[in-house]
C-alpha positions as CSV (number, residue, x, y, z in Angstrom):
1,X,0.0,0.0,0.0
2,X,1.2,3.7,-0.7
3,X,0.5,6.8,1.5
4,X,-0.1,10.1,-0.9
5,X,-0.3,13.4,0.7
6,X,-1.8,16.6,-0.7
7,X,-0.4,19.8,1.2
8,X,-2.3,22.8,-0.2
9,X,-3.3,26.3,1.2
10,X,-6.3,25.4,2.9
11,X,-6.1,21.6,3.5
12,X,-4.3,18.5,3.8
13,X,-5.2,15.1,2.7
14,X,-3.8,12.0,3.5
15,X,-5.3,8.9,1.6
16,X,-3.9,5.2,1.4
17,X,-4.4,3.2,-1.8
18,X,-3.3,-0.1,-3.4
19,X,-1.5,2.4,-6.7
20,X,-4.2,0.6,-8.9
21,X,-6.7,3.7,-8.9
22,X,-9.8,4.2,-7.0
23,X,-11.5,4.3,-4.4
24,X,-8.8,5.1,-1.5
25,X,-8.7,2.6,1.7
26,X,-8.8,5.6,4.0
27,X,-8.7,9.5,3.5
28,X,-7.8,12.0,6.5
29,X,-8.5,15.7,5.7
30,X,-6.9,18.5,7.8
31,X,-7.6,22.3,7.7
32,X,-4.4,24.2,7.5
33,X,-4.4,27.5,9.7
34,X,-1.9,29.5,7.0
35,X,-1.0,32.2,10.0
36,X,0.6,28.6,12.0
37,X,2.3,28.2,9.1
38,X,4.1,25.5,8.1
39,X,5.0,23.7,11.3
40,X,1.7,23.2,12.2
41,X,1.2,21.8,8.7
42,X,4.0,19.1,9.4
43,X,2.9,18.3,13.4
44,X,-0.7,17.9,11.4
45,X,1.1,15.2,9.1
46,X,2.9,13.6,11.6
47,X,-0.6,12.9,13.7
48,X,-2.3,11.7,11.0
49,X,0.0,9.7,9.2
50,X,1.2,8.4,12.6
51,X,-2.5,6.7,12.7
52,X,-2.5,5.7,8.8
53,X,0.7,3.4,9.5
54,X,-0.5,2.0,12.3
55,X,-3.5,0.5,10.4
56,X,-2.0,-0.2,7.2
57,X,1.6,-1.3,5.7
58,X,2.1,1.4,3.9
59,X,5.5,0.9,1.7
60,X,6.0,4.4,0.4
61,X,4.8,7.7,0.3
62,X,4.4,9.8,-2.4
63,X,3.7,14.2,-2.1
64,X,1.5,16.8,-3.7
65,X,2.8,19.8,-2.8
66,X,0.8,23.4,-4.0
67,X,3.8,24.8,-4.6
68,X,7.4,24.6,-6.7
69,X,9.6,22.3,-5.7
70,X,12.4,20.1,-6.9
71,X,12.0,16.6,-6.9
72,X,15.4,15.9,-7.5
73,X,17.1,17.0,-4.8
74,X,13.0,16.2,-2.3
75,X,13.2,20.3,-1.8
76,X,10.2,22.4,-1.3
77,X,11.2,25.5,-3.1
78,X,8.5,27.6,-1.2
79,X,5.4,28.3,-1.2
80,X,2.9,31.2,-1.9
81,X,0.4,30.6,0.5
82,X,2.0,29.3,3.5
83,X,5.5,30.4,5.5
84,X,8.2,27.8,6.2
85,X,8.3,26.4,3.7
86,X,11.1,28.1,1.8
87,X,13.8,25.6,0.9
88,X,12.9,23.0,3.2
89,X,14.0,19.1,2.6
90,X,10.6,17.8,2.7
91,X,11.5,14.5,1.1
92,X,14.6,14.0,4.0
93,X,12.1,14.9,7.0
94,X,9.5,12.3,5.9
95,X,11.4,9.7,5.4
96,X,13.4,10.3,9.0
97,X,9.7,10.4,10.1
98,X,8.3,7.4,8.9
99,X,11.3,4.9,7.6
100,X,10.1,5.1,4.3
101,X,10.9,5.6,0.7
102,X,9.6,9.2,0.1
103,X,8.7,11.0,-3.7
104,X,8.1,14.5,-3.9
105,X,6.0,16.3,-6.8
106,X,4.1,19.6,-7.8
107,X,0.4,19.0,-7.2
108,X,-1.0,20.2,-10.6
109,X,2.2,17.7,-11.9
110,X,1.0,14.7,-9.6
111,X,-3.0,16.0,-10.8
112,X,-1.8,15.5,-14.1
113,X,-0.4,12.4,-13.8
114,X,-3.3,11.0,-12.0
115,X,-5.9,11.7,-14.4
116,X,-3.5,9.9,-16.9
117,X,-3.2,7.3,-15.6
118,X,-7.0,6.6,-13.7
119,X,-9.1,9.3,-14.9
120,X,-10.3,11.4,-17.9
121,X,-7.0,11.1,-20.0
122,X,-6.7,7.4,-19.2
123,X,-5.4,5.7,-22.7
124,X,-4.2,8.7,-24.4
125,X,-0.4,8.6,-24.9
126,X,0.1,12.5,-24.8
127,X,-2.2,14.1,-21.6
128,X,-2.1,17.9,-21.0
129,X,-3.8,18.4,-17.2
130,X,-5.2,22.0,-16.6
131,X,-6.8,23.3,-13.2
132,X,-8.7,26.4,-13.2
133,X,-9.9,27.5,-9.8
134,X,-8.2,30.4,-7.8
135,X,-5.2,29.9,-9.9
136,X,-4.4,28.3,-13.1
137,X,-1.9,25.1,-13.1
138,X,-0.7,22.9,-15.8
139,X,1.0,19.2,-16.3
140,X,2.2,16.8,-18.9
141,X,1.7,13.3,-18.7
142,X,3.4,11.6,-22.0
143,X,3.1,7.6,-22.4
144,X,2.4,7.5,-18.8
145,X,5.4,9.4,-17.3
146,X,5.5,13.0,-15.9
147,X,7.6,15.4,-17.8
148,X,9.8,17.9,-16.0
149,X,11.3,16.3,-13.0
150,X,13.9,17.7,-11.9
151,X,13.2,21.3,-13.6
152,X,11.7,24.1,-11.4
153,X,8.6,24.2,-13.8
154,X,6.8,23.0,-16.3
155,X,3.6,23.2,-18.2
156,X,3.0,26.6,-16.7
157,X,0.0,27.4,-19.0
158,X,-1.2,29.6,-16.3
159,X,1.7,32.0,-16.2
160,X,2.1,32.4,-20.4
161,X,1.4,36.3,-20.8
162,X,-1.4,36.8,-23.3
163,X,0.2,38.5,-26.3
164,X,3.7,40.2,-27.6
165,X,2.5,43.6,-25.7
166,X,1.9,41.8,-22.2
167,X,5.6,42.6,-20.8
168,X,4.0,42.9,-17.3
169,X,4.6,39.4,-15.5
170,X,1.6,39.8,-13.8
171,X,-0.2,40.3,-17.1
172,X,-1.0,36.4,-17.4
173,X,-3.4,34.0,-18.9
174,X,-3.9,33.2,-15.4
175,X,-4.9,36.7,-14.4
176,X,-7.3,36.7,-17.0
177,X,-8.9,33.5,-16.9
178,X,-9.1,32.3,-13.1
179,X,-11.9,32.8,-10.8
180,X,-10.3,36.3,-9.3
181,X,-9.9,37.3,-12.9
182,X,-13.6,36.5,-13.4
183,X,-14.8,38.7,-10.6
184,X,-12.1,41.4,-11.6
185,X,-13.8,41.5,-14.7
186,X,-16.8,41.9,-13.6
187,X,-16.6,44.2,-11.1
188,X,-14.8,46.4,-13.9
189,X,-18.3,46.4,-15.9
190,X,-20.7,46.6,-12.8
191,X,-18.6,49.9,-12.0
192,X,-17.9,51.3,-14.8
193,X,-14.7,51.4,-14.8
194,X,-14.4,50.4,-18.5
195,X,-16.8,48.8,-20.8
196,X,-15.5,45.2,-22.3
197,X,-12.0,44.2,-20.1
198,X,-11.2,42.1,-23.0
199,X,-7.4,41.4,-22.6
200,X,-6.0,44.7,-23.7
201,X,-2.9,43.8,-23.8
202,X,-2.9,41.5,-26.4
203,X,-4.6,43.3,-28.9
204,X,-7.6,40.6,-29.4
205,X,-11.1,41.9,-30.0
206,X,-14.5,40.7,-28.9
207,X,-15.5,40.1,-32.4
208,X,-17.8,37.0,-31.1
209,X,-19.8,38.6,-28.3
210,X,-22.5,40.7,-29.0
211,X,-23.8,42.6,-25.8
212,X,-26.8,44.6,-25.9
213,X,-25.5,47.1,-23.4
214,X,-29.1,49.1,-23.1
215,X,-29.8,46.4,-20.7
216,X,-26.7,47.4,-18.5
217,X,-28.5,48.6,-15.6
218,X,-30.2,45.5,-15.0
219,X,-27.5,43.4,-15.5
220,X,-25.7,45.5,-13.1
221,X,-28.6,45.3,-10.7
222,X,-28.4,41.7,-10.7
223,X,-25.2,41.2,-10.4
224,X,-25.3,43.7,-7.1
225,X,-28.3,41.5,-6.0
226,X,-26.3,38.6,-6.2
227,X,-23.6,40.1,-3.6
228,X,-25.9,41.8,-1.4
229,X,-24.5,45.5,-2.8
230,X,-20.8,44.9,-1.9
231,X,-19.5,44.5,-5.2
232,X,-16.0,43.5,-3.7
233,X,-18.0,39.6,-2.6
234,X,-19.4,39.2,-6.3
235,X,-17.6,35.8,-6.8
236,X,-17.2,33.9,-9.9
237,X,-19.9,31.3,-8.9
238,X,-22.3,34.2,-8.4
239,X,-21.0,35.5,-11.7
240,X,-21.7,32.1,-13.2
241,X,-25.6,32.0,-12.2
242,X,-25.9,35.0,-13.3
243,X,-24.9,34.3,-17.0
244,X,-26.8,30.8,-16.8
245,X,-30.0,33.2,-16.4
246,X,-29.2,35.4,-19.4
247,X,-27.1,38.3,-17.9
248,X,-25.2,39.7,-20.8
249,X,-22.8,41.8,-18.0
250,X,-21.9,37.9,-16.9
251,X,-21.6,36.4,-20.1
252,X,-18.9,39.2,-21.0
253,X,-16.7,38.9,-18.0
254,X,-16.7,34.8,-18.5
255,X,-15.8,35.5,-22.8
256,X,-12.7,37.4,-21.5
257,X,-11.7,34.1,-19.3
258,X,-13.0,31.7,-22.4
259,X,-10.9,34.0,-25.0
260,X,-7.7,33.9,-22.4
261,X,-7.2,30.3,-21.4
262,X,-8.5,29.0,-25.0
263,X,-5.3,31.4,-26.5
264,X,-3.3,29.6,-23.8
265,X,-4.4,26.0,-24.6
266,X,-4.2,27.0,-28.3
267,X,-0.7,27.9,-28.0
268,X,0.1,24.4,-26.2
269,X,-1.3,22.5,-28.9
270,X,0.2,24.0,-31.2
271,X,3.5,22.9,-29.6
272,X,2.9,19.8,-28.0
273,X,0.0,18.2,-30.2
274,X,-1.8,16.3,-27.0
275,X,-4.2,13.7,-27.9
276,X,-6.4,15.1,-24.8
277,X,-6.4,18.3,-22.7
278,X,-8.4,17.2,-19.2
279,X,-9.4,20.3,-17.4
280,X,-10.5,20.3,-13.7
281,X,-10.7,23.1,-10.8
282,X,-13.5,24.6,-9.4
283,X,-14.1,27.5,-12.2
284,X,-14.4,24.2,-15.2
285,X,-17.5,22.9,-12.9
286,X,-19.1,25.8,-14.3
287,X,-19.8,23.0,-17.2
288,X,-20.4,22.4,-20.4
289,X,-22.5,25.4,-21.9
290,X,-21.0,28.1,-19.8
291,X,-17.4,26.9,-20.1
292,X,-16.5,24.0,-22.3
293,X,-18.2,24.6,-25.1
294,X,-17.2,28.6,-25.3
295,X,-13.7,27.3,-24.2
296,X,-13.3,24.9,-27.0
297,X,-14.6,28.1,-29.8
298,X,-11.8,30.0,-28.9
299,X,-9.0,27.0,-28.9
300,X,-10.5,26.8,-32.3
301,X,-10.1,30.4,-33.1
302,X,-6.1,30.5,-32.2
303,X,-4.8,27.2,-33.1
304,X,-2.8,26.1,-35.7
305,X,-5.4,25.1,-38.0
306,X,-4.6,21.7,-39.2
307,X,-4.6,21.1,-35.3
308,X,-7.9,22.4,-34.9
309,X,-9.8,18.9,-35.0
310,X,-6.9,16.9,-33.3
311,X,-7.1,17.6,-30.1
312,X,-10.2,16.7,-26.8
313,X,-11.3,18.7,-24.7
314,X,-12.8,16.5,-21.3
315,X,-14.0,17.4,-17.8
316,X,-11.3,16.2,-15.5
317,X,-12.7,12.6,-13.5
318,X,-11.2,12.5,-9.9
319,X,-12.7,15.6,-8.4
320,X,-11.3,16.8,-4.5
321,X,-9.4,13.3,-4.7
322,X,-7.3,14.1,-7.9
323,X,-3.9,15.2,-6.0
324,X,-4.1,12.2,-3.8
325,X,-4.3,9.9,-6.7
326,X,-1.5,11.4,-8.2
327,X,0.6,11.5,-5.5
328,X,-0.3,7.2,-4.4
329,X,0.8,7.2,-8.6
330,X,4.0,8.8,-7.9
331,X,4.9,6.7,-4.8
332,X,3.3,3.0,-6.4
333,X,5.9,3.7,-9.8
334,X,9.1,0.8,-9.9
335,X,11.4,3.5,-12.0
């Protein structure tokens, strides 16, 4: 049996599994309290996976860490979310903690991997993972193996900049097309502050969104509904419903995520020519009208056009469980 761990922002997971897929044998979930930082995080781990090995002859355990790191050298090269992290030997503590053989990967890398191997890109040879949730993350799966150990990053479709004229780093496909770019969006149109945000700095026009913006103010009176009048709670679920009903204010602030991330993916195919792109994260559960089916126009509109039929598409399959997977993957492999 293999022990995967999941160390994110705002939980930890610890599941045990057999490294032949679903279901787990057992799942602990943790809160993380980011102001204890990260030595609570590791006490936390140390409790629970105390009680997992006690039940269970677990052989080795393998990490998803929300963060870079360097798998390598079993280095966390920090983390954005949480402090104490910063160049710790996370791969050395474990092991002296449990007597264990010990893996260490990128959680979006270990996501990817695990959807390739159990989930939604299971029997494709070339599998490009994408989450889209508070952030954007990317991973390459080819013929069953990650790509990029041992390199600081990879796949980092999140962090491509939208356009020749996007010299700002923080000018990203992520920035655009994540659920706080969503809401920045749209906050941007309830106030007025300009009238389509449509990634500027790339130069691209909203040539396939037709607004009718006499109906503004009750588009913007919805949307305010929605929040209860405090513009700064409008969230991207809440901006969601809102286009599901018909608000046009909605629909525009979700075209200039579609338009983003379907450049970004367009751009990947273009390079890497994956038989499937599987897409997870809480913003892709928005579904198939409001998000795949716009998303796949635009990866249409950009790509190399002999490409332009090649490629999937697909809902990722292992929901909240995904990084667990990944990481029992990582740990169960012989090379």
């Amino acid at each position: 049996m293999f022990l995967g761990i999941e160390i994110g922002g705002t939980k930890l997971q610890l599941g045990v599994g057999t490294g032949d897929g679903p279901p787990l044998i057992a799942l602990e979930r943790r809160t993380v309290e980011r102001t204890r930082g990260a030595d609570a995080i590791r006490e936390q781990i140390l409790e629970a996976g105390s009680q997992l090995f006690d039940k269970y002859p677990i052989e080795r355990i393998g990490y998803g860490f929300g963060g870079p790191v360097n798998s390598a050298t079993g280095r966390v090269i920090t983390s954005h979310q949480v402090e104490g992290w910063t160049d710790f030997p996370i791969v050395d503590w474990t092991r002296e903690a449990f007597g264990v053989p010990v893996r260490l990967g990128n959680d979006c890398d270990v996501a990817a991997l695990a959807e390739a191997t159990y989930g939604a890109g299971r029997g494709h040879g070339t599998v490009f993972y994408i989450t889209v949730g508070t952030g954007i993350g990317g991973g390459l799966v080819i013929d069953g193996h990650s790509q990029g150990g041992g390199r600081l990053a990879i796949a980092e479709i999140g962090h491509l900049r939208p356009g020749p004229l996007a010299d700002d780093p923080h000018a990203t496909v992520e920035s655009l097309a994540a659920g706080p770019g969503i809401e920045a969006a749209a906050r941007a149109l309830v106030t007025g502050q300009v009238r389509h945000p449509l990634i500027a700095a790339g130069g691209f026009a909203p040539a396939d969104i037709n607004v009718d913006w006499s109906a503004a103010e009750n588009d913007t009176d919805d949307l305010l509904c929605r929040c209860l009048g405090n513009v700064e709670q409008l969230t991207a679920k809440q901006i969601a419903q809102a286009a599901a009903h018909g608000n046009q204010m909605a629909n525009a602030a979700l075209h200039q995520a579609h338009v983003a991330l379907g450049w970004g993916i367009a751009q990947m195919v273009t390079l890497l020519s994956p038989h499937v792109v599987v897409i997870g994260g809480g913003v892709s559960l928005m579904g198939e009208e409001l998000f795949f089916e716009p998303l796949r126009r635009q990866v249409r509109r950009f790509v190399f056009p002999p490409l332009a039929d090649s490629v999937r598409l697909v809902p990722a399959a292992l929901d909240e469980e995904v990084v667990i997977h990944g990481a029992i993957a990582l740990a169960a492999r012989d090379d």
